[in-house]
C-alpha positions as CSV (number, residue, x, y, z in Angstrom):
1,X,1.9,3.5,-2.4
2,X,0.9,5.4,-5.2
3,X,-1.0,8.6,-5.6
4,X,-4.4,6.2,-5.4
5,X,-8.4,7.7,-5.2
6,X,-9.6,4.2,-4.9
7,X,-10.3,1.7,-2.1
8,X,-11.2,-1.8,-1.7
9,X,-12.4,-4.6,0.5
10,X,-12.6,-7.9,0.9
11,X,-15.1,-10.0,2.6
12,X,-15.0,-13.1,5.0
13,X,-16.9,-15.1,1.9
14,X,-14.2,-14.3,-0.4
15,X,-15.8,-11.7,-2.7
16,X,-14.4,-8.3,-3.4
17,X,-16.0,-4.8,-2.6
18,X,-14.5,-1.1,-4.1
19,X,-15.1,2.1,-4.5
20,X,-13.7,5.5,-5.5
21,X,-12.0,6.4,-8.9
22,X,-13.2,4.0,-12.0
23,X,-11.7,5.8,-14.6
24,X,-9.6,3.2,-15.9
25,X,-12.0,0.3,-14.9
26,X,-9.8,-0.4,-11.0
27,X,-13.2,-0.7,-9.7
28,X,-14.2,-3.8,-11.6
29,X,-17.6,-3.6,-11.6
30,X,-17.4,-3.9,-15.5
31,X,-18.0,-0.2,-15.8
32,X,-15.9,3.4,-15.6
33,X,-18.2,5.1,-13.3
34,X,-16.6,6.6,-10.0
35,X,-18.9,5.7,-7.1
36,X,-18.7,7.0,-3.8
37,X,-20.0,4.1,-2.1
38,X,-19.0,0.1,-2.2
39,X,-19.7,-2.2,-5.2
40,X,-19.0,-5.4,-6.1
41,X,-16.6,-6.5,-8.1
42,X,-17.7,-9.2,-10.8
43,X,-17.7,-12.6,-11.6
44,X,-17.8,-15.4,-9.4
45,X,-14.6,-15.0,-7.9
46,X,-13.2,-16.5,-4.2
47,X,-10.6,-14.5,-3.4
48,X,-8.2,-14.7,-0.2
49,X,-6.0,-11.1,-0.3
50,X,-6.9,-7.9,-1.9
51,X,-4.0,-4.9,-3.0
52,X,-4.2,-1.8,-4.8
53,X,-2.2,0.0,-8.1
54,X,-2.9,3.8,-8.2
55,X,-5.6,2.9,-11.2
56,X,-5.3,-0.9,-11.0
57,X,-6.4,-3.5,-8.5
58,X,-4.7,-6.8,-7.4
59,X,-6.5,-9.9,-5.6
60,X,-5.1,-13.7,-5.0
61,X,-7.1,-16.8,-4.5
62,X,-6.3,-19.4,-2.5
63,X,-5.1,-21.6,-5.3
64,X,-2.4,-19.1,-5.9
65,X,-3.6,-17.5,-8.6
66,X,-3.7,-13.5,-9.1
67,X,-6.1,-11.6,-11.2
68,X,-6.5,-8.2,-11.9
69,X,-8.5,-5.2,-13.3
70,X,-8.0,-1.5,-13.8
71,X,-5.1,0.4,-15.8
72,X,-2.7,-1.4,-18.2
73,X,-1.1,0.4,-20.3
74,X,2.2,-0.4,-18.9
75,X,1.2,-4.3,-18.4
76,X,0.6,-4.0,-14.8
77,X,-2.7,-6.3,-14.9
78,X,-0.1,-9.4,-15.9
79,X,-2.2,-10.6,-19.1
80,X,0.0,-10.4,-21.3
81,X,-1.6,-7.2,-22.7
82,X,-1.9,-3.4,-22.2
83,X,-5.9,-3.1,-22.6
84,X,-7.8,-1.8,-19.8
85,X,-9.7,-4.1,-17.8
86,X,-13.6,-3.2,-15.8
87,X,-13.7,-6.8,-14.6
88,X,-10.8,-9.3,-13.4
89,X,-8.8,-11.1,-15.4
90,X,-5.8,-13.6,-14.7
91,X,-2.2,-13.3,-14.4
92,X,-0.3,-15.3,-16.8
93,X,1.6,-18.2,-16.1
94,X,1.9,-21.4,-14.5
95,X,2.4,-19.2,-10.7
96,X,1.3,-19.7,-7.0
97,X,1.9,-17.1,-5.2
98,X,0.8,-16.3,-1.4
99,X,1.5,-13.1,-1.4
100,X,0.9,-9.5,-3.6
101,X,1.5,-5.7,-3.3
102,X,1.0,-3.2,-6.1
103,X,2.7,-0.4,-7.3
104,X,2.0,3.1,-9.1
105,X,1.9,1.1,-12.5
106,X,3.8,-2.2,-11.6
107,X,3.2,-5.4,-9.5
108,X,4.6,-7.9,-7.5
109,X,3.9,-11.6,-6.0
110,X,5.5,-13.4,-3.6
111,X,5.7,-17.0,-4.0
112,X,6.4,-19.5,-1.2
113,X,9.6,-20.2,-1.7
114,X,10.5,-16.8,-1.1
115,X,10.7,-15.4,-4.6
116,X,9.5,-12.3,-6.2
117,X,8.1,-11.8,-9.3
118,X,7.1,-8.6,-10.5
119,X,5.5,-7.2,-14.2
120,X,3.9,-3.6,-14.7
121,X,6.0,-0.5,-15.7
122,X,9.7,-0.8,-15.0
123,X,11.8,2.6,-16.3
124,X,13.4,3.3,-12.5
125,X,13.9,-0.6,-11.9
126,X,11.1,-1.7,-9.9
127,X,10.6,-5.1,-11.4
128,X,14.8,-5.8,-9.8
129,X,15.3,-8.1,-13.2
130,X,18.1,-5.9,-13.8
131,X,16.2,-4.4,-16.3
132,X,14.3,-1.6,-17.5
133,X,11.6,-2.6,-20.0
134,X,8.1,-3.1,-19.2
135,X,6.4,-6.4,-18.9
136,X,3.0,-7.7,-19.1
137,X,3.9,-11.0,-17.6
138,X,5.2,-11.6,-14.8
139,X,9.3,-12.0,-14.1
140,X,11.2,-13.3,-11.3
141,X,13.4,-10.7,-9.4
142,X,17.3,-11.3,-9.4
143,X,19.1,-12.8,-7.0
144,X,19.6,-16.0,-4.8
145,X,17.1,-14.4,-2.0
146,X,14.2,-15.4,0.3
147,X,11.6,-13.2,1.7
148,X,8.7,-13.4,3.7
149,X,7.1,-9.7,2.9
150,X,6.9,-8.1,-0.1
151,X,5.8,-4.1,-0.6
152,X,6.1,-1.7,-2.9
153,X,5.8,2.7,-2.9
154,X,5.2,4.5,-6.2
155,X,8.0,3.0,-8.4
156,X,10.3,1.6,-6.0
157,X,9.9,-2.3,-4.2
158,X,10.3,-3.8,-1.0
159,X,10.9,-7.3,0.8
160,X,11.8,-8.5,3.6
161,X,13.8,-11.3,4.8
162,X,13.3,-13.4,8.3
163,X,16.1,-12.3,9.2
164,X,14.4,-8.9,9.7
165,X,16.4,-7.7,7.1
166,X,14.8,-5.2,4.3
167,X,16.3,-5.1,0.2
168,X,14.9,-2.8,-2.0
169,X,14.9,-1.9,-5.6
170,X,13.4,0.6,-8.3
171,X,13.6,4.6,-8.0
172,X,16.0,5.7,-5.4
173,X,16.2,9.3,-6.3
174,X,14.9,10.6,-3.0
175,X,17.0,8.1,-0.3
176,X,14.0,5.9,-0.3
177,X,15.7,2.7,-1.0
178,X,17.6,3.7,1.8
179,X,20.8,2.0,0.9
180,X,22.2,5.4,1.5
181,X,22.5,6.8,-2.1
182,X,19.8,8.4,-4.1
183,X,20.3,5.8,-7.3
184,X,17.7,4.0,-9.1
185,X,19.0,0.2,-8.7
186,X,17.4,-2.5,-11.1
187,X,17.9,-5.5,-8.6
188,X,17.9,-5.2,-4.9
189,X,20.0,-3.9,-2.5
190,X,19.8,-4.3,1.5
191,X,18.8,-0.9,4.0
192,X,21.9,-0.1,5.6
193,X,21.7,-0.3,9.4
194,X,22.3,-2.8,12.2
195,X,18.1,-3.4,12.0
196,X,16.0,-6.3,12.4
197,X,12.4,-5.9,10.9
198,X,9.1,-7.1,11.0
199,X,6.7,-5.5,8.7
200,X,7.2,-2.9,5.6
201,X,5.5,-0.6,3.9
202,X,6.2,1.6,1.3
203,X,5.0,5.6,0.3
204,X,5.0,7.5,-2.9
205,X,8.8,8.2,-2.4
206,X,9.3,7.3,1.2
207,X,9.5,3.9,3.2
208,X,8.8,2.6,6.5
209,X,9.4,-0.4,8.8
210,X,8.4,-1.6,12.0
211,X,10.3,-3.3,14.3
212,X,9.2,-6.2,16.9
213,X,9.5,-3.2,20.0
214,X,7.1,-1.6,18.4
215,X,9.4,1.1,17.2
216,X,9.0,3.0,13.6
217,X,11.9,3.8,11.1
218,X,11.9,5.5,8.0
219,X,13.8,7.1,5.1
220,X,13.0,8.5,1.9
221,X,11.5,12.3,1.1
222,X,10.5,14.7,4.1
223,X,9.4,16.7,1.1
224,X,5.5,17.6,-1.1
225,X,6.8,19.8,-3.9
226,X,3.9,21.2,-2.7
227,X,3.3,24.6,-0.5
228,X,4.6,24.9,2.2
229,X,7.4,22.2,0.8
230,X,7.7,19.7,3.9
231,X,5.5,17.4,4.9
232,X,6.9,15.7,8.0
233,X,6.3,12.3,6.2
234,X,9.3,10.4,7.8
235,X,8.1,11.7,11.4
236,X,11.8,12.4,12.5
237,X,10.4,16.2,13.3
238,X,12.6,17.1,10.3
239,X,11.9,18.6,7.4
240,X,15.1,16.2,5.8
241,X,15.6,13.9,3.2
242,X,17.0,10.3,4.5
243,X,18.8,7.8,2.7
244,X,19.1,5.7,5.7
245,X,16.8,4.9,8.5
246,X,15.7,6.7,10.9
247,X,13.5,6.6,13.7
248,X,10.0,8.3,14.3
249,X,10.4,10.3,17.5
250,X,7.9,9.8,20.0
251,X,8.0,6.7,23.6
252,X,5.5,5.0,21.0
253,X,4.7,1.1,20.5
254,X,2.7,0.3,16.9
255,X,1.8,-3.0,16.0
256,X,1.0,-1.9,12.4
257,X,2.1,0.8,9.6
258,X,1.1,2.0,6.6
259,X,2.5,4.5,4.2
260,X,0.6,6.3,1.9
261,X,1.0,9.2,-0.8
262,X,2.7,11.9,1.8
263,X,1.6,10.3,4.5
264,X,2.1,7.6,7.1
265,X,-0.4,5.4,9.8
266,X,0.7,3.4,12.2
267,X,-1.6,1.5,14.5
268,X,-1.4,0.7,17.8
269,X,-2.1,-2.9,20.2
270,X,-5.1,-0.6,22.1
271,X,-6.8,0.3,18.4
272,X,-5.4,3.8,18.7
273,X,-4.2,4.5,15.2
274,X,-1.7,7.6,15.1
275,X,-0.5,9.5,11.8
276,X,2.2,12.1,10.4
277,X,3.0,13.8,7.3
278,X,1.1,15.7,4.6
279,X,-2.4,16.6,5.5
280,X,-3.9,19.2,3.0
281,X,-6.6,17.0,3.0
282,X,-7.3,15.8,6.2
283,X,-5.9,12.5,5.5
284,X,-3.9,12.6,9.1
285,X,-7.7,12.0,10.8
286,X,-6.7,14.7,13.1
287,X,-9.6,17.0,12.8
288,X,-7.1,20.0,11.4
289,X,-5.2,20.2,7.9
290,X,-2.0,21.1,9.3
291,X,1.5,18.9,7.9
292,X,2.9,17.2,11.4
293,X,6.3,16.2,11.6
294,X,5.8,13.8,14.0
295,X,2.6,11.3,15.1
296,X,-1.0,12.4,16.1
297,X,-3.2,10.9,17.0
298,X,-6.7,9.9,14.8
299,X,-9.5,11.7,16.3
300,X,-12.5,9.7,17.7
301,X,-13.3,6.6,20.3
302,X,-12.6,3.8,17.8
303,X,-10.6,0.7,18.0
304,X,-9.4,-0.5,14.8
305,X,-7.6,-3.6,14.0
306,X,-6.0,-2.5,10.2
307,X,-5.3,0.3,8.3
308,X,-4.5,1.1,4.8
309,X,-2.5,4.6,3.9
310,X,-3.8,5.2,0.1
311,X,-3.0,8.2,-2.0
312,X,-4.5,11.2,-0.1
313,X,-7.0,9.2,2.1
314,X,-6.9,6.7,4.7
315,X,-9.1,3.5,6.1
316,X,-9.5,1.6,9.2
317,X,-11.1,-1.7,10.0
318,X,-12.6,-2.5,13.0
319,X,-13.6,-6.1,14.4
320,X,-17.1,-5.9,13.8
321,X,-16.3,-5.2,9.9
322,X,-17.0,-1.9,9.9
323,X,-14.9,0.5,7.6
324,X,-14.1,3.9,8.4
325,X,-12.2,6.4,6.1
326,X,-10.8,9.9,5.9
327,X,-9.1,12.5,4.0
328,X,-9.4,13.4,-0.1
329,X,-13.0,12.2,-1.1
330,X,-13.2,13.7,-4.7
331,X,-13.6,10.6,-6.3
332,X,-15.9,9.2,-3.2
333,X,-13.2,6.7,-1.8
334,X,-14.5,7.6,1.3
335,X,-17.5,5.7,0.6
336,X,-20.0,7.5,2.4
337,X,-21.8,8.5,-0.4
338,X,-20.3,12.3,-0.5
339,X,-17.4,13.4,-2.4
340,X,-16.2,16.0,0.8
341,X,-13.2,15.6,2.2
342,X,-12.9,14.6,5.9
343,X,-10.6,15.8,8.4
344,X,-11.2,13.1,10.9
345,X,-13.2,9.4,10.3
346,X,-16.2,8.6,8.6
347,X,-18.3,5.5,8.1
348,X,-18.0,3.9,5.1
349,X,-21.8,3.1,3.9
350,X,-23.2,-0.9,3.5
351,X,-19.9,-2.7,4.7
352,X,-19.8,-5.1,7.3
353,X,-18.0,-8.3,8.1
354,X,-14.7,-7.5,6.3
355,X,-12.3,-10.6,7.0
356,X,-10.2,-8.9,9.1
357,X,-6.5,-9.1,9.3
358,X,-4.5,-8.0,6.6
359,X,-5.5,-4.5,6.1
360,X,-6.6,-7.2,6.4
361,X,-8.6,-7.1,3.9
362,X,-8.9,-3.4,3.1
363,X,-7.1,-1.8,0.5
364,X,-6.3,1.6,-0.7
365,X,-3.3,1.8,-2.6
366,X,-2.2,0.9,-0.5
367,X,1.5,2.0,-1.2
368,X,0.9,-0.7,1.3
369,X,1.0,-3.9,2.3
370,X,1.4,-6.5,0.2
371,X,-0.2,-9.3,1.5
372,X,-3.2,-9.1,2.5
373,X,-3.8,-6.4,2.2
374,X,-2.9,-4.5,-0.2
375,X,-1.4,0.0,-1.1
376,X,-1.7,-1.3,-0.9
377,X,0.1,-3.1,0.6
378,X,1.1,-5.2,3.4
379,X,-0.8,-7.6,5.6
380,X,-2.7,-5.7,7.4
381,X,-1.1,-3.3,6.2
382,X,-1.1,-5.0,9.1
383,X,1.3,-5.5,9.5
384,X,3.1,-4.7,6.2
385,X,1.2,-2.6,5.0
386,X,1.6,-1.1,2.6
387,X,0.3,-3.9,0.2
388,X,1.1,-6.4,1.9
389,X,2.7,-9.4,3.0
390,X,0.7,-11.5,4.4
């Protein structure tokens, strides 16, 4: 997921709340105003699945359809154009698609048939048409493949097959296509390894996967650029690079995952969610702003049944439709009506009765979870996260 400072949600009756960052109109509340608690997205709009861009935002409707709203200067919103959008628009073309997952500046649809389409920015490859123009419509990903998940990370995409296998395509530079190079690839290649997987979700320039013991792998940067240079993001108690998958340390079981900016979530079957990775802004939820190389756990009694991983902060749903947040709040995507950084959950202000499932309905970026959820994707982030398959 990309570097994202908004957040969304999306209710059992279908409409679509958000708040954070509105510079470029991702809230879609037909203004640019940042707002540091939830409003609602405009127009009389039913929507079934929600994902987040870094400055645009994705949802689907249950006829298929996808519309969009934010940043578009690289054709990410799918209209056809590059203008700016405060309040939804539609996705060109005659598509259904069941699920969606967005991207730093690009997007992607899954249809179900198992093809991908993708439009948005596309310099590293991320759209897999073998190409490296932009597009403001959507086109179909290369290749006689079928997937059941689709995610994507800051300019790189995932999918994922039912055979548990994972492809990927776009920037590579970092291992975190994990095909064990570090080449930008324009259509997609498998993850080396003997794996089978359940759920994706892709970071800023890492990736993750769950598999059906519960078990975490990842590959991609262990790096910031930033002081003190390692993050920990991959949770291999390295401080190492990985073009192949490997697996978070820890006797841990996760039902979920999320990546996010430098970070990663991963949630657990009691509610427990546990995190690794950057944490300059108390995004890990672990009451300190220490980097941790391996998974902590998220301070507090909650249970939560999805999280999102987006930019620098991080969300959880619970059952009752509550949303809590924590981490970077400089834009208010904490949504509880501060712009303060939080170092373990908060209480987002006004929301209840979030649909739940699919980050369930939450979104950051999600770098997550296509699907329902999201970075932005990835069922609940769910179990993609990471925008979302749902």
């Amino acid at each position: 997921m990309s570097n994202a400072l908004h957040s969304l949600k999306l209710k059992t009756g279908g409409d679509v709340w958000s708040w954070g960052s509105a510079t470029s109109g991702q809230l879609g509340d037909n203004t640019t105003t940042n707002r540091s608690s939830p409003v609602s997205v405009v127009g009389a709009h039913s929507f079934t699945a929600i994902a987040g861009g870094e400055n645009h935002s994705l949802a689907l409707k249950s006829t298929g359809e996808v519309w969009s709203w934010g940043l578009a200067t690289s054709g990410q919103l799918g209209d056809n154009t590059t203008d700016n959008k405060s309040s939804p628009v539609s996705v060109v073309g005659a598509h259904s698609f069941t699920a969606i997952a967005g991207g730093e500046d690009h997007s992607l649809a899954l249809k179900s048939t198992g093809e991908v389409w993708a439009w948005g920015f596309a310099t590293s490859g991320q759209l897999g048409n073998n190409a490296t123009s932009q597009r403001s419509s959507p086109v179909s990903v290369v290749g006689a493949h079928s997937f059941t998940a689709i995610n994507s990370g800051n300019a790189h995409s995932l999918a994922l097959k039912n055979t548990g296998e994972v492809w990927s395509w776009g920037r590579g530079g970092t291992g975190q296509l994990g095909d064990n190079t570090i080449t930008f690839k324009s259509s997609p290649v498998s993850v080396v390894g003997a794996h089978s997987f359940t759920a994706i979700s892709g970071g800023d320039l890492f990736s993750l996967a769950l598999k059906n013991t519960g078990e975490v792998w990842s590959w991609g940067t262990n790096l910031t650029g930033k002081a003190p240079g390692h993050s920990g993001v991959l949770g291999d108690n390295t401080d190492t690079n990985r073009s192949s998958p490997v697996s978070v340390v820890g006797a841990h079981s996760f039902t979920a995952i999320a990546g996010g900016y430098i970070h990663s979530l991963a949630l657990k079957s009691t509610g427990e969610v546990w995190s690794w990775g950057y944490n300059n802004s108390g995004q890990l939820g672990d009451n300190t702003t220490d980097n941790k190389s391996s998974p902590v756990s998220v301070v507090g009694a909650h249970s939560f049944t999805a999280i999102v991983a987006s930019g620098d902060h991080s969300l959880g749903l619970k059952s009752t439709g509550e949303v809590w947040s924590w981490g970077l709040a400089t834009s208010g995507q904490l949504g509880d009506n501060a712009t303060t950084n939080r170092s373990s959950p908060v209480s987002v202000v006004g929301l209840l009765s979030a649909a739940a499932g699919s980050i369930s309905k939450i979104s950051g970026v999600a770098w997550a979870s296509t699907s329902k959820v999201s970075g932005v994707a990835q069922a609940s982030v769910s179990k993609v996260t990471g925008v979302s398959a749902t």
